[in-house]
VEXMARSE-767400 format. One record per residue (C-alpha): x, y, z. Coordinates in steps of 0.1 Angstrom, whole numbers, padded with zeros to 4 digits, always signed. Layout:
N
XYZ...
// end
This chain:
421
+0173+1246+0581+0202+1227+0568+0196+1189+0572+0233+1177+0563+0248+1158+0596+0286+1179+0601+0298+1147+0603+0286+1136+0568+0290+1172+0551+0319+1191+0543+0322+1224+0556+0334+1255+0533+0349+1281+0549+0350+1307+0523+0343+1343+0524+0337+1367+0497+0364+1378+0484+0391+1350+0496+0409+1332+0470+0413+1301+0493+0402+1269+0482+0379+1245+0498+0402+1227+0523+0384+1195+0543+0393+1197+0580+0415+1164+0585+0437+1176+0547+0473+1182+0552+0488+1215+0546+0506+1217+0511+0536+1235+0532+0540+1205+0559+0558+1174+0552+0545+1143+0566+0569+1130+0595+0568+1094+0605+0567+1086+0639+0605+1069+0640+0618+1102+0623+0648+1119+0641+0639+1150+0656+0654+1183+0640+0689+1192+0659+0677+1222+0680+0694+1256+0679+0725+1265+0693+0708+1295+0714+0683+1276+0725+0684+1267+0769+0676+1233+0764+0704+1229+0738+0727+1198+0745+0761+1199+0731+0775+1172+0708+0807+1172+0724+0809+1148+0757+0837+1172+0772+0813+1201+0775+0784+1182+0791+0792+1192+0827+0773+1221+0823+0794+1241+0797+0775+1250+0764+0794+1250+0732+0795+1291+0727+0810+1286+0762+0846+1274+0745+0872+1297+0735+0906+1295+0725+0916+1310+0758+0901+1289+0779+0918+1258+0763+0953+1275+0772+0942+1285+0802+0928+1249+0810+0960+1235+0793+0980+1256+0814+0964+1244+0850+0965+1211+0844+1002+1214+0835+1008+1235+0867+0989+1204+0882+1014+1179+0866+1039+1200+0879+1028+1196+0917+1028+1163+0917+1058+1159+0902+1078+1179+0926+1056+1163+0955+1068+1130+0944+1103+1137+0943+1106+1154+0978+1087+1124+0992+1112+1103+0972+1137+1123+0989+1122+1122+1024+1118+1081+1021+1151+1077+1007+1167+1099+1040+1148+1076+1064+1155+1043+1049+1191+1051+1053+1193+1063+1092+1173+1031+1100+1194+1010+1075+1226+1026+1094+1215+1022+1130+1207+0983+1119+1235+0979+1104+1256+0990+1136+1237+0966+1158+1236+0940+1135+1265+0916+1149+1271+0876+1160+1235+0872+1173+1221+0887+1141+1196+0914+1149+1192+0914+1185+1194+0949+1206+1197+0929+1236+1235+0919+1221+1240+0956+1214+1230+0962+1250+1260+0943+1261+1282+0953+1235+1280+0989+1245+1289+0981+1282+1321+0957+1266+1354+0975+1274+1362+0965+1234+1330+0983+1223+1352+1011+1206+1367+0980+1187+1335+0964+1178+1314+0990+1172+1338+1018+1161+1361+1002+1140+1347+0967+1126+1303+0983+1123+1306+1015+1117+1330+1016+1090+1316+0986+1070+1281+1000+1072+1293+1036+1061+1313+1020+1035+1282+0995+1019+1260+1029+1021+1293+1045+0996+1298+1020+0974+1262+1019+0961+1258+1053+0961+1286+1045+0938+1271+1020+0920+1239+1037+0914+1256+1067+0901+1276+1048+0877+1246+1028+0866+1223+1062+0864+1251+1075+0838+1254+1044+0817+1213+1041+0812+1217+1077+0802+1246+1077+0779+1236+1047+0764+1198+1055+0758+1192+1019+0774+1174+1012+0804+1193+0977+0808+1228+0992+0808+1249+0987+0839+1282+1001+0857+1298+0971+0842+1292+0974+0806+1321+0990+0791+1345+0958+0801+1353+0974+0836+1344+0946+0857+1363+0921+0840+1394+0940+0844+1390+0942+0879+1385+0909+0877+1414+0899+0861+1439+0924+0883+1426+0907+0914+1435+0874+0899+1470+0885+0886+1475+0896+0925+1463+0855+0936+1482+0840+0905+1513+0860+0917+1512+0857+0957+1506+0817+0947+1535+0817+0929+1555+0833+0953+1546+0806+0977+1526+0829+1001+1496+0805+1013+1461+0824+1008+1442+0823+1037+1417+0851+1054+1442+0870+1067+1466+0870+1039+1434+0879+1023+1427+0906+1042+1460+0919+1041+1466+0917+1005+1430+0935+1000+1442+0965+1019+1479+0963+0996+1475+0950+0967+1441+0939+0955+1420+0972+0959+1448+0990+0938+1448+0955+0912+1413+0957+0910+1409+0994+0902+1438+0999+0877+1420+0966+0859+1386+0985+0865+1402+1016+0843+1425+0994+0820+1393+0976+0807+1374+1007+0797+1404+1023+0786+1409+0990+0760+1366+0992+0751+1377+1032+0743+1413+1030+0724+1384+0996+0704+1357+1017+0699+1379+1052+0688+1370+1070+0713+1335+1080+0725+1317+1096+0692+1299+1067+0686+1274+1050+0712+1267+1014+0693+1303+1009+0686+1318+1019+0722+1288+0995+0736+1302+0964+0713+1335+0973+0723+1329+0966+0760+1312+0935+0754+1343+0921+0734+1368+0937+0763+1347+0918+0788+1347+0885+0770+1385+0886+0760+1392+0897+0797+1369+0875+0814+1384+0846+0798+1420+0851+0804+1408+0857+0844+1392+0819+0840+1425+0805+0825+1447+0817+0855+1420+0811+0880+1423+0779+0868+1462+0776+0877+1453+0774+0910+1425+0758+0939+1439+0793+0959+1436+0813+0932+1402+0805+0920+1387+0805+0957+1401+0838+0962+1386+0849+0924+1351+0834+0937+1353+0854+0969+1360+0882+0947+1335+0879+0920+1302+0875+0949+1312+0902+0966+1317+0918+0999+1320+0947+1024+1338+0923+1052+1369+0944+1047+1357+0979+1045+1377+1000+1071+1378+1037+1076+1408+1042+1050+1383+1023+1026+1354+1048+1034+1375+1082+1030+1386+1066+0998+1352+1059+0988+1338+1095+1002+1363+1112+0983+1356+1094+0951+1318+1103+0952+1321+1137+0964+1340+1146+0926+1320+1122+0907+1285+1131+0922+1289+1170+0911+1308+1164+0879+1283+1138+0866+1256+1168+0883+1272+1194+0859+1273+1171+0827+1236+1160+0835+1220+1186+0804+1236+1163+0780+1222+1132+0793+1190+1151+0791+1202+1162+0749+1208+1126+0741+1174+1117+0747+1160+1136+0717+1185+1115+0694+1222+1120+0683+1213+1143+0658+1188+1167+0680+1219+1169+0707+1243+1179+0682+1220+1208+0667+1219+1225+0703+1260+1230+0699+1272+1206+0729+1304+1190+0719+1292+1153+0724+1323+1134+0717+1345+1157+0750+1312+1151+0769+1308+1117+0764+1340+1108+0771+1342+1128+0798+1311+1111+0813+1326+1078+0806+1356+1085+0827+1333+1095+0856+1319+1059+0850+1352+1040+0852+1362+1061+0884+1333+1055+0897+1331+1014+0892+1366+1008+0894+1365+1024+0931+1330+1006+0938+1344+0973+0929+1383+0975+0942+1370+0979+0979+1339+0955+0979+1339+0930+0948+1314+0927+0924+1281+0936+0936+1256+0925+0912+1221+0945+0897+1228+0977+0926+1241+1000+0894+1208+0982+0874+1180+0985+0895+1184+1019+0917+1181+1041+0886+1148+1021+0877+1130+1024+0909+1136+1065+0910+1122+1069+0872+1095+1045+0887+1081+1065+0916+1097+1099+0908+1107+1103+0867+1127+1136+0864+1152+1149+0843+1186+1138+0850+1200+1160+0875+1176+1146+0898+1176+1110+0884+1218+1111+0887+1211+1120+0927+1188+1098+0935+1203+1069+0921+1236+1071+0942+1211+1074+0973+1189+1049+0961+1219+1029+0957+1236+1030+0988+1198+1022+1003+1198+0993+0984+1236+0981+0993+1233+0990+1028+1198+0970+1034+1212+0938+1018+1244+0942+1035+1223+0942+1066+1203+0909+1055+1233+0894+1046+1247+0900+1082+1220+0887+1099+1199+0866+1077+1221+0834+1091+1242+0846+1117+1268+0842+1128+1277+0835+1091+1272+0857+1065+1259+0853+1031+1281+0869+1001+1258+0905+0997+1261+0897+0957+1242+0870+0963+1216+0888+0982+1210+0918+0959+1210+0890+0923+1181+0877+0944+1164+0910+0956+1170+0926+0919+1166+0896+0897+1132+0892+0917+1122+0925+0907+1132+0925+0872+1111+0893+0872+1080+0912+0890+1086+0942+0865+1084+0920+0830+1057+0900+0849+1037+0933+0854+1045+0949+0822+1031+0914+0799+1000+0911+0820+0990+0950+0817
// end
C-alpha cells in the first residue's frame, strides 16, 4: 500500500507508450493564455443568436446580416412617401383654415359698424329702410375690397422674397411706394394751389378722380426709374440698390412738397397710414380684375422662382431666359402694388409677413407659396380692417397702424424664438 497522502503527492498519469509529460493537476495548459479577470470578453460571432449588433439603428430587433442595400431604399423611400403626406396634409389644412378665417372675417366685417361689434346693431340695421345703403354699399364693398388688396399685397410680397432670394423683401422695395407717395402729394400740392380747401369730402372725391390714378402711375413710375437705374432686370443686387436710391430720392421730394402745405401734409399722413374707408364697388372690380391676371401670370412664372433658389448660375444652366422672366415678374410686382396702394394707402408688413407664416406652417414650392400668400394676405388685411373698425368705435384706427403692430410683434416673437432656440 502506498502511504503518500494525494494531497501531498503528485499524481502521474502516464501510460505506456504516451509521450505526455508529467502535468500536476492545478498547471496551466501551454495552449491557454491566462485572462485576467477585468479582460474584455472576445466579440462573439456574427452567426451566433445571442449576437448584439454594434450599430444602435439595428438594435430593435434587426441583426446586422439583416441589412441590405434594398432595404435602405426601400426604408428611404417610405419615409419620403411619409414626408410627402404630411406635407400635402399640411397644405390642405392650410387651405381649409385659410377658407374659414376669411368667411368669418367677412361676415364680421359686415356687422362690424358705429357700435363696434355688436349683432344686436346688425339686428336693427337689417330692419333700417337704408340697410341696402349701409350694408350694401358702405360694408360690403370695403370689406370685399380690404380682403383684395392684401391678397394683393401678399402676392406682391410672395414674388419679391422669391425674386430677390430674401426673406425680408417687401412689395415696396423697388421704390414703388414712394412714387405713390409722391403722386398723391402732387394731387394735394396741386388742388392747394388751385385754392380748393381739402377736407373729407374733397378727400373722398379726389380719391375716386385723381389720387387712385396719381398714386398708381407713381407706384409704376418709381419701379420703372429703379429698372431704366439698375439696366434692366439681369442683375438682382444692382436692381435691389436701385430701389432703395429711387425710394430715398422720391421720398424726399414727397417731404419737401408736403411740407408746402398744413393741407397737404395731413392729406400725405392720411395717405401714408393707410386705409380702406373709401373702397367702393368700382374700387373692388378694379382690384378683382387686377388679381385675377396677376394671380395666374405670377402662377405660370412660379418654376423660375423655384430655379433661382439653386443660385444664378444653376437657373441659367436649365435654359430659362432669366433676364424676360425677371422682368416680367417685376412688372407683375408693380401692377400688383401700385393697385394695392392707389385704392387703400400704404399698408405696412401685409406683403412681409403673409409669405412668412405659409412657409411657416405649410413650406412648398412656389406655386403653392405665390397662392397662399395672396389668401394669407387678404386674411390678414381683412382681420385688422375689422379690429381697426371696432377696436374704438365709433372711431377708427388707421389699419396701417394696426397691422405695423400685429406684424412688427411677430417679427419680434420670431427673432425672439429663433435667438433663444
Amino acid at each position: 500500500m502506498n502511504n503518500n497522502s494525494p494531497t501531498q503527492s503528485v499524481r502521474l498519469e502516464r501510460s505506456e507508450g504516451s509521450d505526455k509529460s508529467v502535468r500536476p493537476d492545478n498547471s496551466v495548459r501551454p495552449d491557454t493564455a491566462v485572462r485576467p479577470k477585468n479582460s474584455v470578453r472576445p466579440e462573439r460571432s456574427e452567426g451566433s443568436d445571442l449576437a448584439r449588433p454594434s450599430n444602435p439603428s439595428l438594435r430593435s430587433g434587426r441583426t446586422v446580416t439583416d441589412t441590405t442595400p434594398g432595404d435602405a431604399s426601400h426604408v428611404a423611400l417610405h419615409e419620403a412617401s411619409h414626408e410627402a403626406s404630411l406635407d400635402a396634409s399640411r397644405r390642405t389644412t392650410l387651405a381649409i383654415g385659410l377658407l374659414i378665417a376669411a368667411i368669418v372675417f367677412t361676415a364680421f366685417g359686415i356687422a362690424v359698424g358705429s357700435e363696434g361689434f355688436s349683432f344686436t346693431q346688425l339686428r336693427t340695421d337689417l330692419a333700417a329702410d337704408d340697410a341696402a345703403l349701409i350694408l350694401g354699399q358702405i360694408r360690403a364693398p370695403r370689406t370685399v375690397g380690404a380682403l383684395l388688396v392684401g391678397a394683393l399685397l401678399g402676392l406682391a410680397g410672395a414674388i419679391s422674397q422669391g425674386l430677390f432670394r430674401n426673406p425680408l423683401a417687401d412689395p415696396y422695395l423697388l421704390g414703388s411706394a414712394a412714387g405713390a407717395s409722391l403722386g398723391v402729394v402732387l394731387v394735394l400740392a396741386a388742388g392747394t394751389a388751385s385754392g380748393i380747401m381739402i377736407s373729407l369730402a374733397n378727400v373722398q372725391w379726389m380719391a375716386r378722380i385723381g389720387l387712385v390714378s396719381a398714386a398708381f402711375l407713381g407706384a409704376l413710375i418709381g419701379v420703372s426709374l429703379t429698372l431704366l437705374l439698375a439696366r434692366g432686370a439681369q442683375h438682382t443686387l444692382r436692381l435691389l440698390l436701385a430701389g432703395v436710391v429711387v425710394g430715398v430720392v422720391l421720398n424726399a421730394i414727397t417731404e419737401l412738397l408736403a411740407t408746402s402745405s398744413a393741407d397737404v401734409l395731413r392729406g400725405k399722413q392720411a395717405f401714408m397710414l393707410g386705409s380702406t374707408g373709401f373702397l367702393g364697388w368700382p374700387s373692388v372690380a378694379v382690384l378683382a380684375a387686377g388679381l385675377g391676371f396677376a394671380l395666374p401670370l405670377a402662377r405660370m412664372l412660379s418654376r423660375t422662382l423655384d430655379a433661382l433658389t439653386l443660385g444664378e448660375d444653376s437657373a441659367a444652366t436649365l435654359g430659362l431666359p432669366l433676364a424676360k422672366i425677371r422682368a416680367t415678374l417685376v412688372l407683375v410686382l408693380a401692377a400688383c402694388t401700385g393697385l394695392a396702394v392707389s385704392q387703400a394707402g400704404l399698408v405696412a408688413f401685409v406683403g412681409l409677413a403673409a409669405p412668412h407664416l405659409v412657409r411657416r406652417f405649410a413650406p412648398s414650392t412656389h406655386g403653392y407659396v405665390l397662392m397662399m400668400s395672396a389668401a394669407m394676405g387678404g386674411v390678414l388685411l381683412l382681420g385688422a380692417d375689422v379690429l381697426a373698425r371696432g377696436v374704438i368705435a365709433p372711431q377708427e384706427l388707421p389699419v396701417g397702424v394696426v397691422t405695423a403692430i400685429l406684424g412688427g410683434g411677430y417679427l419680434l416673437w420670431l427673432l425672439h424664438r429663433r435667438k433663444f432656440s
